[in-house]
PyMOL commands that place a pseudoatom at each C-alpha (Angstrom):
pseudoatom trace, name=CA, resn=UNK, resi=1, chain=A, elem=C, hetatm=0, pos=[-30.891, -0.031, -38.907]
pseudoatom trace, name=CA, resn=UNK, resi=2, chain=A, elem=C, hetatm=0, pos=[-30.389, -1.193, -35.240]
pseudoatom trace, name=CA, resn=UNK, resi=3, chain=A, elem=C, hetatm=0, pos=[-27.170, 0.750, -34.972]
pseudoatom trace, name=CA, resn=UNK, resi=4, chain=A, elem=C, hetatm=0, pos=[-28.623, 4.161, -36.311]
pseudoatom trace, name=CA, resn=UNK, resi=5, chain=A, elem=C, hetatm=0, pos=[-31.777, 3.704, -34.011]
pseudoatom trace, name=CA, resn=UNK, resi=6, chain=A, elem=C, hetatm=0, pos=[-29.186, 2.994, -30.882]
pseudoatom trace, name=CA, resn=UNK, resi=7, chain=A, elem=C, hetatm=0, pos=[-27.410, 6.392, -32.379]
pseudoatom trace, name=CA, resn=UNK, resi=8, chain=A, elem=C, hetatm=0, pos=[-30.089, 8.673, -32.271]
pseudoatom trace, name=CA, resn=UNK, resi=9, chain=A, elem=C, hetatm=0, pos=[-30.854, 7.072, -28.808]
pseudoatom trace, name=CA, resn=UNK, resi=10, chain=A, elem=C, hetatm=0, pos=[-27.850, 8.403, -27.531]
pseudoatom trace, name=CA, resn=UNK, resi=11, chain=A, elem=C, hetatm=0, pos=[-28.087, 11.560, -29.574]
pseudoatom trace, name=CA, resn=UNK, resi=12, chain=A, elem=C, hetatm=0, pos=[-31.801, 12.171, -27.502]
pseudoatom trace, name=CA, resn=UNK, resi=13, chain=A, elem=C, hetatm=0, pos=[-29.909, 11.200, -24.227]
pseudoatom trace, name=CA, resn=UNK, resi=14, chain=A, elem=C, hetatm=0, pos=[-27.114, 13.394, -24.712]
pseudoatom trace, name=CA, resn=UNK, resi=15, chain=A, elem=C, hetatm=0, pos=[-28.341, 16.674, -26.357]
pseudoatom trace, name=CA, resn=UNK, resi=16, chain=A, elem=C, hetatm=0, pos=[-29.243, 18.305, -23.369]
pseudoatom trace, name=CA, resn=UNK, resi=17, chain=A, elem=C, hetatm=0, pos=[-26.257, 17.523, -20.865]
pseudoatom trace, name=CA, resn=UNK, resi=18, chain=A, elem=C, hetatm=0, pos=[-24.493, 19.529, -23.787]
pseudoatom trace, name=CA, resn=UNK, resi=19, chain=A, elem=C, hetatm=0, pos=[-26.482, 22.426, -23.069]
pseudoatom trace, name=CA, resn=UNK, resi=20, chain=A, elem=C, hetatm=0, pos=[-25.293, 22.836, -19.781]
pseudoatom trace, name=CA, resn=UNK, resi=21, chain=A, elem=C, hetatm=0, pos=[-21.703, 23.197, -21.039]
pseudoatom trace, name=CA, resn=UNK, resi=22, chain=A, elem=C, hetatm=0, pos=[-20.597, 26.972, -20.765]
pseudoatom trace, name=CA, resn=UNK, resi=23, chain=A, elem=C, hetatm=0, pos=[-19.934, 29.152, -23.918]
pseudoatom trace, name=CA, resn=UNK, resi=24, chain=A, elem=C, hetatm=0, pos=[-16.791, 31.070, -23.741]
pseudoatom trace, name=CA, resn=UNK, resi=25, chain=A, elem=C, hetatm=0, pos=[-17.975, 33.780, -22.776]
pseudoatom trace, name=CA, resn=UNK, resi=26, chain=A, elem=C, hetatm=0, pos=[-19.947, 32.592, -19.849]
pseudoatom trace, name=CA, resn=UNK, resi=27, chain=A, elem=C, hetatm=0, pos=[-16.009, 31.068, -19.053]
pseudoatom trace, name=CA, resn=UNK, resi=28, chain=A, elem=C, hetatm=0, pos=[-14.518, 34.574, -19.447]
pseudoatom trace, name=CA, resn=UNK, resi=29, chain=A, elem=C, hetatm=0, pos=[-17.152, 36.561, -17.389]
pseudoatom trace, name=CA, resn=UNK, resi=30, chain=A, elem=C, hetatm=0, pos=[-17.102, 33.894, -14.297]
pseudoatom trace, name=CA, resn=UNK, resi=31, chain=A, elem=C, hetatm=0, pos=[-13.147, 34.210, -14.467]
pseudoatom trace, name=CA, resn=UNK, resi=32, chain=A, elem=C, hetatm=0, pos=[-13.766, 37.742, -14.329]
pseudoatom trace, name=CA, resn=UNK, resi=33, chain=A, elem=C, hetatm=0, pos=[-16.189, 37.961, -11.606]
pseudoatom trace, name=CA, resn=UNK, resi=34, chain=A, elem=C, hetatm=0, pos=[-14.027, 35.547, -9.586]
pseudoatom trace, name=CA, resn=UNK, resi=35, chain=A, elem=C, hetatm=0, pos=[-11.132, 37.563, -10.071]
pseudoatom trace, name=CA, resn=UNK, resi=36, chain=A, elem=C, hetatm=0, pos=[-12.981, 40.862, -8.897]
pseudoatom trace, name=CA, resn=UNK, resi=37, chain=A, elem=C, hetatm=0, pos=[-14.113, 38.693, -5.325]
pseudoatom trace, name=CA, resn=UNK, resi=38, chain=A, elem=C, hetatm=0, pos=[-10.925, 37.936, -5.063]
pseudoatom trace, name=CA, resn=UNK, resi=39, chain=A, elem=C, hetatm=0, pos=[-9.631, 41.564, -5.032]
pseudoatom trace, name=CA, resn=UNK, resi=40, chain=A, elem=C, hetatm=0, pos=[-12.622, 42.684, -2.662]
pseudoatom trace, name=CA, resn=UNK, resi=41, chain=A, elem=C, hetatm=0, pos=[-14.551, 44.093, -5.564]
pseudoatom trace, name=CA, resn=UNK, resi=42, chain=A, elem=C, hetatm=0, pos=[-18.688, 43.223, -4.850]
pseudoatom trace, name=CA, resn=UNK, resi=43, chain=A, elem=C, hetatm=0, pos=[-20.032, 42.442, -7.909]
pseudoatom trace, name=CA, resn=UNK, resi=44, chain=A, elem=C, hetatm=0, pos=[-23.690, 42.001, -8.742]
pseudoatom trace, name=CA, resn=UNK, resi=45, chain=A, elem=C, hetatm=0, pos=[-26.368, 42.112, -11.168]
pseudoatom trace, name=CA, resn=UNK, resi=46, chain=A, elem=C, hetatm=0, pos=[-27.718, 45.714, -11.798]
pseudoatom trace, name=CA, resn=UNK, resi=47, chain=A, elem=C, hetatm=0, pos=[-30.219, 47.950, -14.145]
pseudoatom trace, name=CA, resn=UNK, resi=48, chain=A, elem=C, hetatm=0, pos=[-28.598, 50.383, -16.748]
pseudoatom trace, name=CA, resn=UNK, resi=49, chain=A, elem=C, hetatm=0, pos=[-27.461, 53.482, -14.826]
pseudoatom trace, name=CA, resn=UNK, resi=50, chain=A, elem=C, hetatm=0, pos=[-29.627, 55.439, -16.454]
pseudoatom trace, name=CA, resn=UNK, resi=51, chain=A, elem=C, hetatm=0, pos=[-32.838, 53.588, -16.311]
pseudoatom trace, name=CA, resn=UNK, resi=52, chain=A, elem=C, hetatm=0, pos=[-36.023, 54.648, -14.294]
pseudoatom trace, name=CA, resn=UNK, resi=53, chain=A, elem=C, hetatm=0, pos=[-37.561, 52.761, -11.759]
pseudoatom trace, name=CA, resn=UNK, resi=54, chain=A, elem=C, hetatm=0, pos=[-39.213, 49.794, -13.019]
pseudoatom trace, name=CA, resn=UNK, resi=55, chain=A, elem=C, hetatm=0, pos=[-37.505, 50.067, -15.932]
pseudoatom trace, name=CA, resn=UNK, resi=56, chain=A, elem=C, hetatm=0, pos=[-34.840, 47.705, -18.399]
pseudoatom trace, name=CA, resn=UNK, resi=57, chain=A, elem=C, hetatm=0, pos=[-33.765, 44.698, -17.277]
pseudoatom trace, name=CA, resn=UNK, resi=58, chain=A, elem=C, hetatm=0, pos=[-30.648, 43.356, -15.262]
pseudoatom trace, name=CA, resn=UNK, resi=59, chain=A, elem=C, hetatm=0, pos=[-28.236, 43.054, -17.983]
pseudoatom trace, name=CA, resn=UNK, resi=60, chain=A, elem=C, hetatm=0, pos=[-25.428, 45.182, -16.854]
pseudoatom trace, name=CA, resn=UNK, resi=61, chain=A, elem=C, hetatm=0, pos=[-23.113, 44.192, -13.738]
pseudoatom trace, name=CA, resn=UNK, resi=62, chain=A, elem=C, hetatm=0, pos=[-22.003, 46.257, -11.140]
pseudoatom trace, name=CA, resn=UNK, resi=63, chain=A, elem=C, hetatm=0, pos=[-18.476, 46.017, -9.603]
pseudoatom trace, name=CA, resn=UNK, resi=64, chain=A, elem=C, hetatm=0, pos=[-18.647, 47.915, -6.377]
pseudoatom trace, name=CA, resn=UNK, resi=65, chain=A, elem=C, hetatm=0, pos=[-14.929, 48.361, -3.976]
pseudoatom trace, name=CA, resn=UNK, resi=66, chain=A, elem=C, hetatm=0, pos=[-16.612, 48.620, -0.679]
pseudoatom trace, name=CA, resn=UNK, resi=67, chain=A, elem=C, hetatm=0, pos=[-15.314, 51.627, 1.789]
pseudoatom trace, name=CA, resn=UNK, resi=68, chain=A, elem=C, hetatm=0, pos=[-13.172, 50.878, 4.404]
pseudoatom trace, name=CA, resn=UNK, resi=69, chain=A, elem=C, hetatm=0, pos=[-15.029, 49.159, 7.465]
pseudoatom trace, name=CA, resn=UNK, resi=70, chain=A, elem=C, hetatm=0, pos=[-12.782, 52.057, 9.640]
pseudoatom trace, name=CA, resn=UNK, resi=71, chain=A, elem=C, hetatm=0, pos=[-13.225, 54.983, 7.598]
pseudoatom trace, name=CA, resn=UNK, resi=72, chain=A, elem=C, hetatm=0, pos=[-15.137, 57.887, 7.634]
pseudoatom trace, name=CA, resn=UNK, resi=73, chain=A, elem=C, hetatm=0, pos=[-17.267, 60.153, 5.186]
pseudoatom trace, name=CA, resn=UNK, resi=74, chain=A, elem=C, hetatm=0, pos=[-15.246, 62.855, 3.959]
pseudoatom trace, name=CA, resn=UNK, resi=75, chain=A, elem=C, hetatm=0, pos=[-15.947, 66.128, 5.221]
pseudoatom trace, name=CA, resn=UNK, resi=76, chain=A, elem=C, hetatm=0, pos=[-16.298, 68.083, 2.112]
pseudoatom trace, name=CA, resn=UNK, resi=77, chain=A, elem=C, hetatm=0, pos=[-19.214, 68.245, -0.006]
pseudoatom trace, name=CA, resn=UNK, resi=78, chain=A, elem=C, hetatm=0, pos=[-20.403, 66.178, -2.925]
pseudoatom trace, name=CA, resn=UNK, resi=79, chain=A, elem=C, hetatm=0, pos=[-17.797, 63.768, -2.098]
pseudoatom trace, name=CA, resn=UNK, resi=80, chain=A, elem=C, hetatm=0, pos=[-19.533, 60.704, -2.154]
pseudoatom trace, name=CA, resn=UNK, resi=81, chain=A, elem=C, hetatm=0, pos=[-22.868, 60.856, -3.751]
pseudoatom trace, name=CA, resn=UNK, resi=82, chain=A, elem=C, hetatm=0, pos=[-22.581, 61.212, -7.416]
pseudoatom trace, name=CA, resn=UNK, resi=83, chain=A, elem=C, hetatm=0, pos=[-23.219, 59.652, -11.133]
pseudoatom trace, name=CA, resn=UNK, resi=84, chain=A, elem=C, hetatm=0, pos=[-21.283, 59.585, -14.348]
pseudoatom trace, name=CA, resn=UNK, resi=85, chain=A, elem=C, hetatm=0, pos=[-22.912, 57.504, -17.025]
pseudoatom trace, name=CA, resn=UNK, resi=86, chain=A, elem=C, hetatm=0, pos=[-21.895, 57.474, -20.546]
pseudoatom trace, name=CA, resn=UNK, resi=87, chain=A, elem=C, hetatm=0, pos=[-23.726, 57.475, -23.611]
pseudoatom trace, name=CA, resn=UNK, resi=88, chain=A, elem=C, hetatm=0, pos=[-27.104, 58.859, -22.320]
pseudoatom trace, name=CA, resn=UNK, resi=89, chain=A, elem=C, hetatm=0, pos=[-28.797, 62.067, -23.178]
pseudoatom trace, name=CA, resn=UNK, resi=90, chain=A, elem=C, hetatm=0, pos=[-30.398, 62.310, -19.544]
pseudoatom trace, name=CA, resn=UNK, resi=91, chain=A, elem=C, hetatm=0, pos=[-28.710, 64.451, -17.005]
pseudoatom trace, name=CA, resn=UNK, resi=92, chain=A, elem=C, hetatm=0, pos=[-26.241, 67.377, -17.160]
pseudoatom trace, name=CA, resn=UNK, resi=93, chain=A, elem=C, hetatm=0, pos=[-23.257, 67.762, -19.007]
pseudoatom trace, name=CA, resn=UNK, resi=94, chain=A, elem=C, hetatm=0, pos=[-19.941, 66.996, -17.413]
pseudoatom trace, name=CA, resn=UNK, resi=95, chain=A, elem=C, hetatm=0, pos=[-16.568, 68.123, -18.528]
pseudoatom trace, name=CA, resn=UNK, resi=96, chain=A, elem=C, hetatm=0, pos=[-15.360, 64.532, -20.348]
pseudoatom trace, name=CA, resn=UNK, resi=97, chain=A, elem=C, hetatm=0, pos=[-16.675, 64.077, -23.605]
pseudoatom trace, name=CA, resn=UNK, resi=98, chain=A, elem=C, hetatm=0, pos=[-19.804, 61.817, -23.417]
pseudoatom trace, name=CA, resn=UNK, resi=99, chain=A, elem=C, hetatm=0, pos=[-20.607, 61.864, -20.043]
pseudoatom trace, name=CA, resn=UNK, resi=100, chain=A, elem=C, hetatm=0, pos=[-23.590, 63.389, -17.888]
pseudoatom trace, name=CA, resn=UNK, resi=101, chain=A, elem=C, hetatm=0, pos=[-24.020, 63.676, -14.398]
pseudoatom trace, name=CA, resn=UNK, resi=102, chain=A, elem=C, hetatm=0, pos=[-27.159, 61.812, -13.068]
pseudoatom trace, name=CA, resn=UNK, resi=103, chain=A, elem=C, hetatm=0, pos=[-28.336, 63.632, -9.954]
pseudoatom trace, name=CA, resn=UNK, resi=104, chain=A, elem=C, hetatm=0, pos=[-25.493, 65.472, -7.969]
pseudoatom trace, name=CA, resn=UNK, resi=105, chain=A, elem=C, hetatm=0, pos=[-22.063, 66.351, -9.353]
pseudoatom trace, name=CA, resn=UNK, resi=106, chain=A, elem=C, hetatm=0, pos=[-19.053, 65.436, -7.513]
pseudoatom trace, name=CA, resn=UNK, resi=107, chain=A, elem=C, hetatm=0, pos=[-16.802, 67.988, -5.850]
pseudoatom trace, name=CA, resn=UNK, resi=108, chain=A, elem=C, hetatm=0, pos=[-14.545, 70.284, -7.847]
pseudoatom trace, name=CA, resn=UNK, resi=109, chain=A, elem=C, hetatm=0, pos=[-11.661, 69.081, -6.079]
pseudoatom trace, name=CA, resn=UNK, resi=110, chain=A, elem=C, hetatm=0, pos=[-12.333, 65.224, -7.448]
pseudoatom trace, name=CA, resn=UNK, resi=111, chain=A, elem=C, hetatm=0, pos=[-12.181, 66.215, -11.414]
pseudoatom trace, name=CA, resn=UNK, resi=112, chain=A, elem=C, hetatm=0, pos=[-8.929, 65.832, -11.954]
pseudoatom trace, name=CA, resn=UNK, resi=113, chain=A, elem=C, hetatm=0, pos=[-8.860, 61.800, -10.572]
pseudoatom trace, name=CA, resn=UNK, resi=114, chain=A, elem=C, hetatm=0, pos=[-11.914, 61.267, -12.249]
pseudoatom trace, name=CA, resn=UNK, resi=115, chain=A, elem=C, hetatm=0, pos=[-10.401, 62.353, -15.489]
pseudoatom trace, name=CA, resn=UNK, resi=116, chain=A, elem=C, hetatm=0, pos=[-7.554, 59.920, -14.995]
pseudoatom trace, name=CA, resn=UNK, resi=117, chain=A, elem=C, hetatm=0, pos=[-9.641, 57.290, -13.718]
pseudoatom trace, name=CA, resn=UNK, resi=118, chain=A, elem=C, hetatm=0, pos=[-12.131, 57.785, -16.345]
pseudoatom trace, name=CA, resn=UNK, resi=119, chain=A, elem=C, hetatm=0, pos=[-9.235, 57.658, -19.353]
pseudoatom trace, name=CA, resn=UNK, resi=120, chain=A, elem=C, hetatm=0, pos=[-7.409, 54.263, -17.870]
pseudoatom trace, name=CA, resn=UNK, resi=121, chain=A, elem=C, hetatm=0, pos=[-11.047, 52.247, -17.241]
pseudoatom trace, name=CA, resn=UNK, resi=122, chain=A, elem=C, hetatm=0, pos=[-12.074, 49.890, -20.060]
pseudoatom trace, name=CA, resn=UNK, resi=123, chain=A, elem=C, hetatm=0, pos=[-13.945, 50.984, -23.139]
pseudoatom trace, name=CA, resn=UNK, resi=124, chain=A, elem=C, hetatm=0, pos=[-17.298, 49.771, -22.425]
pseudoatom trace, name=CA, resn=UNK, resi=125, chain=A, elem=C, hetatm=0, pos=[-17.657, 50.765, -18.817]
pseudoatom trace, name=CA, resn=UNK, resi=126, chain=A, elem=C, hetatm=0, pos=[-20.839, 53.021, -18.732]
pseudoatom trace, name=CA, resn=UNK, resi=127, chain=A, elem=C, hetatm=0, pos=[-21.515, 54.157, -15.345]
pseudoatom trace, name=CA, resn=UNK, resi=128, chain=A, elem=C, hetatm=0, pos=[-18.496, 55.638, -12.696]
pseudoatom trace, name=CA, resn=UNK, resi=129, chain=A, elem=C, hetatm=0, pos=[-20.586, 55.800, -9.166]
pseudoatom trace, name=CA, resn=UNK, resi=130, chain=A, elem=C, hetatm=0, pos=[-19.354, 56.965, -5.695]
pseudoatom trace, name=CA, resn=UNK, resi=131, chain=A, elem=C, hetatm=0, pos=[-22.492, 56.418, -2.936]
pseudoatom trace, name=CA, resn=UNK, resi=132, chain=A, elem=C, hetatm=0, pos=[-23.048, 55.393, 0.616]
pseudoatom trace, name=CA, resn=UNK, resi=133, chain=A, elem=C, hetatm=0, pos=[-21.664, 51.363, -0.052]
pseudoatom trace, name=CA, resn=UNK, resi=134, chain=A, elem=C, hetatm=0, pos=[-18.242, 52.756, -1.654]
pseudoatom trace, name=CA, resn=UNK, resi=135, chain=A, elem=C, hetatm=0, pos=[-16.785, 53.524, -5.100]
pseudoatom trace, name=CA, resn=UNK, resi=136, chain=A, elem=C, hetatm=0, pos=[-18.391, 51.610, -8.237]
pseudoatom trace, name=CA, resn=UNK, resi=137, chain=A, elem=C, hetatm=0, pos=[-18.572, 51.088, -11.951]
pseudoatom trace, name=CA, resn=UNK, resi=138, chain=A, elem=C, hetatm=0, pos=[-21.112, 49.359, -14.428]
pseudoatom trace, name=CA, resn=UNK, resi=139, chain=A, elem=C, hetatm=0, pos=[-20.241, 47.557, -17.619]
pseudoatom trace, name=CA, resn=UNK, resi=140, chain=A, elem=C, hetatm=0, pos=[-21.411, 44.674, -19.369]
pseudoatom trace, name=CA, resn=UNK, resi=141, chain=A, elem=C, hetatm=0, pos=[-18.445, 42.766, -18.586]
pseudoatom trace, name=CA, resn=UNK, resi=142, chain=A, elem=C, hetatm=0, pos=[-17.180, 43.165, -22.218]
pseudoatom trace, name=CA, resn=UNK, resi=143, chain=A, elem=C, hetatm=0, pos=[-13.201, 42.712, -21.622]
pseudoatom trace, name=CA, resn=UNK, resi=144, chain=A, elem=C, hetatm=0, pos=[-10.166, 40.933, -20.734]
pseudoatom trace, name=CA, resn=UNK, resi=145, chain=A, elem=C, hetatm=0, pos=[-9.032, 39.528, -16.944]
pseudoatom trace, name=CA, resn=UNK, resi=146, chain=A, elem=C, hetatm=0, pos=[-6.093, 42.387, -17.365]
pseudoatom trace, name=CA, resn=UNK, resi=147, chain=A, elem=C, hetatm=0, pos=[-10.036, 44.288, -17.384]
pseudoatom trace, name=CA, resn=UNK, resi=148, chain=A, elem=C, hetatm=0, pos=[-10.333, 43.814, -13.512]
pseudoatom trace, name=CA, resn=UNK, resi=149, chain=A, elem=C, hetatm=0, pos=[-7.167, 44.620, -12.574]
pseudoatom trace, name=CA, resn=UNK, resi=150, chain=A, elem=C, hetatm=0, pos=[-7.131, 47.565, -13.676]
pseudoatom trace, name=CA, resn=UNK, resi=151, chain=A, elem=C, hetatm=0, pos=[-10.590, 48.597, -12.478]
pseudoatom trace, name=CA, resn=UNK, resi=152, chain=A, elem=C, hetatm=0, pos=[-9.610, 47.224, -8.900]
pseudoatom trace, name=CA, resn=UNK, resi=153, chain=A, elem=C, hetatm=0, pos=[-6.701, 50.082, -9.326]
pseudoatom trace, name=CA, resn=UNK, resi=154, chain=A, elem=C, hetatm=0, pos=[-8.558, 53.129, -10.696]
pseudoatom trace, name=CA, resn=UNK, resi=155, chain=A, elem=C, hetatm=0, pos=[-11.503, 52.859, -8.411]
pseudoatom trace, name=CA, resn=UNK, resi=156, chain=A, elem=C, hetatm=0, pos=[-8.712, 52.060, -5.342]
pseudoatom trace, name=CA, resn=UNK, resi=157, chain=A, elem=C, hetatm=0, pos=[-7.306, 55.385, -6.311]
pseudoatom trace, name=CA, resn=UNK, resi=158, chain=A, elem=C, hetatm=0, pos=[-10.448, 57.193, -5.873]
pseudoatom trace, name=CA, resn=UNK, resi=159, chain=A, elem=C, hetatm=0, pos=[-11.171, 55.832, -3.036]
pseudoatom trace, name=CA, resn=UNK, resi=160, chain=A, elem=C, hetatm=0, pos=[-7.953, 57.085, -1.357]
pseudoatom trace, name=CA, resn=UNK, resi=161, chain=A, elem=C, hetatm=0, pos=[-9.028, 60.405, -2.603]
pseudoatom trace, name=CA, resn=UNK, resi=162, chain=A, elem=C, hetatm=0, pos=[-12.171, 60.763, -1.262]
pseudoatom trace, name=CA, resn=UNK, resi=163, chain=A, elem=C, hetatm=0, pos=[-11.728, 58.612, 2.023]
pseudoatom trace, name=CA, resn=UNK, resi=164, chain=A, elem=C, hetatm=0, pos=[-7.979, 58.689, 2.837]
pseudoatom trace, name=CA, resn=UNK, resi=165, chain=A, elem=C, hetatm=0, pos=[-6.479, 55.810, 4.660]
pseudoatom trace, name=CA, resn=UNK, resi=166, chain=A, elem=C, hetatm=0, pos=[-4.743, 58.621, 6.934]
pseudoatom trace, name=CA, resn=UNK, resi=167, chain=A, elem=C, hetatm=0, pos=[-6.000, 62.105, 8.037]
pseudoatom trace, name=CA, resn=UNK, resi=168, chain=A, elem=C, hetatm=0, pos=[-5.019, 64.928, 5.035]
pseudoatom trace, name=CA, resn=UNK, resi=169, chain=A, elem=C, hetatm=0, pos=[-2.411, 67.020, 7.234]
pseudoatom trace, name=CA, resn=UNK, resi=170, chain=A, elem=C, hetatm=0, pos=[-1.109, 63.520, 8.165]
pseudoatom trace, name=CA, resn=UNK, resi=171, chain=A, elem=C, hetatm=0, pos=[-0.226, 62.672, 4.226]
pseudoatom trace, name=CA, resn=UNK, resi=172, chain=A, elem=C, hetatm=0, pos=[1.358, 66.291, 3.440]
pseudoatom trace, name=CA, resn=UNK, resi=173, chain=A, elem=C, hetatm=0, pos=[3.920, 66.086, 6.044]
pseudoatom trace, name=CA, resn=UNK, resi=174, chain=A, elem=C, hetatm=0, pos=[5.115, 62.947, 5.600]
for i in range(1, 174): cmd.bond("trace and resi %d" % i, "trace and resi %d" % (i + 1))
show_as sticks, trace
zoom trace
């Protein structure tokens, strides 16, 4: 009887350290969100793209690759201020099958990378965002590592297209 009180002694002492231990997903989505750091990608908390103000709750992350600290806003129009969120019936329609433009629409000249960026991203991304802090998506970090890398490319790809390392002319003649 002594050695079964002791027991569930232990058992009361030891329960909740166990709680503390990390389920493997909690493993996968800090490997993923240090992975994304260490690429340059800021990633934080956010609200479902499509939610109103005050509404929903922070359940969705946001990776976000920053703009060069030496560029400057491109000189065209609707370059950098637009939304594409999937699977929502707000907004207007866009030309890639289950996703709406929130607010502006980008420039015509940016559809075709956003078709290719938009067909290489993972599954469950639900947002593609370009605003004033850079070039973004929003998922629910639902994925692999191989996940971040290829974000990190596709959304370094449109950035290069809207905010070119080197001036247009520059890039055609060489």
């Amino acid at each position: 009887m002594t050695y079964l009180l002791i027991l569930l002694i232990l058992a009361i002492i030891i329960s909740p350290l166990l709680w503390y231990r990390q389920s493997p997903r909690q493993k996968m989505i800090t490997e993923m969100r240090r992975l994304a750091s260490s690429r340059g990608l800021r990633v934080r908390l956010v609200h479902a793209p499509d939610a109103r103000e005050g509404e929903g709750r922070l359940e969705y992350a946001g990776y976000t690759l920053l703009w060069a600290p030496d560029s400057s806003p491109s000189s065209f129009s609707r370059m950098e201020k637009w939304l594409l969120v999937r699977g929502t019936r707000r907004g207007d329609h866009s030309p890639w099958d289950g996703w709406q433009w929130l607010g502006h629409e980008a420039n015509d000249r940016l559809l075709p990378v956003i078709g290719e960026v938009l067909a290489a991203l993972p599954v469950n991304v639900t947002a593609l965002e370009v605003n004033r802090e850079g070039v973004a998506i929003v998922w629910q970090e639902r994925g692999e590592l191989a996940d971040i890398d290829r974000i990190d490319a596709r959304l370094k790809d449109l950035r290069r297209v809207i905010r070119p390392e080197e001036p247009l002319d520059r890039l055609a003649i060489g």
